[in-house]
C-alpha positions, -999 to 999 in steps of 0.1 A, spaced: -77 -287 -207 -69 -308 -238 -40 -323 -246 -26 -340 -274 5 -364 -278 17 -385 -303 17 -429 -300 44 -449 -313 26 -455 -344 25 -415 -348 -16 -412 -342 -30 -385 -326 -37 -387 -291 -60 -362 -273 -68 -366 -240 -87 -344 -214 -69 -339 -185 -93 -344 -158 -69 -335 -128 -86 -301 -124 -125 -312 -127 -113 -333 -99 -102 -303 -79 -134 -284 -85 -155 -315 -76 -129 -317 -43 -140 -282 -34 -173 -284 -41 -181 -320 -18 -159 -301 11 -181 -266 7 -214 -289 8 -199 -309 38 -193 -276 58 -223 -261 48 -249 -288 55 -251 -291 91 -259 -252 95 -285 -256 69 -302 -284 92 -295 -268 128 -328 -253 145 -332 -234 172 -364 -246 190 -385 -218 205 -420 -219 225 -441 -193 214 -470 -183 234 -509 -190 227 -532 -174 230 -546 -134 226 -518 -109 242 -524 -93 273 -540 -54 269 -509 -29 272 -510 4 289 -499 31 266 -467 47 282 -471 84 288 -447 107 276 -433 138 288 -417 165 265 -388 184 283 -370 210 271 -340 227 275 -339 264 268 -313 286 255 -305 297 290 -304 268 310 -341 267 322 -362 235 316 -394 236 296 -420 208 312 -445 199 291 -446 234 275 -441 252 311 -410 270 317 -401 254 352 -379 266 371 -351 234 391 -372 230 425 -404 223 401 -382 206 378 -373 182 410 -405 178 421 -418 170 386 -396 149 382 -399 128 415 -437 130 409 -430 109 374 -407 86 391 -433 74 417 -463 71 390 -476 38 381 -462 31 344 -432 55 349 -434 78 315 -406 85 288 -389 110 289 -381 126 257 -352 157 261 -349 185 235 -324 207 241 -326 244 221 -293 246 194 -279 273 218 -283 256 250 -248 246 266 -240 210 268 -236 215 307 -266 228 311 -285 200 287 -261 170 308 -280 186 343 -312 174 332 -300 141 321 -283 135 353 -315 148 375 -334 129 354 -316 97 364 -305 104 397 -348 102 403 -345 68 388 -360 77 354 -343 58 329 -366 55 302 -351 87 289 -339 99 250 -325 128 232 -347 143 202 -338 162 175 -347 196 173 -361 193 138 -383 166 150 -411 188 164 
């Protein structure tokens, strides 16, 4: 950054050449001019007041999917009429429950994609796949 050069009387000359603290100081004012409005934009959001209503716990029901093919209800090997039946029972209750599908490591995927798609097909959405090692 310095420089030296010689006069016509042969001193010394030494300069700093400022062209490239002007560049920085360039870069700098155009980062803070891009960057301030995002630091001063809100988002305005109306929170409620107040104590929160009481929630209903949502019930769950555990079912299976056995080795074979067979669906485990709660515990209860079931055979598909009860399974239907069950399962249209849970779709009509109040607070429709999860339900939570394990399927045994040597179930078929076939058989495991049944129950999902009786499961829905009653209109039970609130539906998810846990791991065997969970339980």
């Amino acid at each position: 950054m310095a420089m030296t050069a010689q006069t016509a009387n042969g001193d010394v000359l030494s300069d700093i050449n400022t062209t490239p603290l002007i560049d920085v100081m360039l870069v700098l004012l155009t980062l803070l001019i891009i960057t301030l409005p995002m630091q001063t934009h809100a988002v305005k959001i109306d929170l409620p007041h107040g104590t929160p209503p009481p929630s209903q716990p949502i019930p769950t029901v555990m079912l299976e999917v056995d080795f074979d093919g067979a669906p485990i209800w709660n515990g209860w090997r079931i055979d598909d009429a009860t399974l239907d039946q069950k399962l249209l029972e849970a779709s009509r209750s109040a607070p429709q429950p999860e339900i939570h599908i394990m399927a045994n490591r040597l179930a078929r995927y076939d058989s495991v994609v049944k129950v999902m798609v009786k499961t829905q097909r009653h209109g039970l959405y609130k539906m998810g796949l846990i791991d065997t090692q969970a339980y």
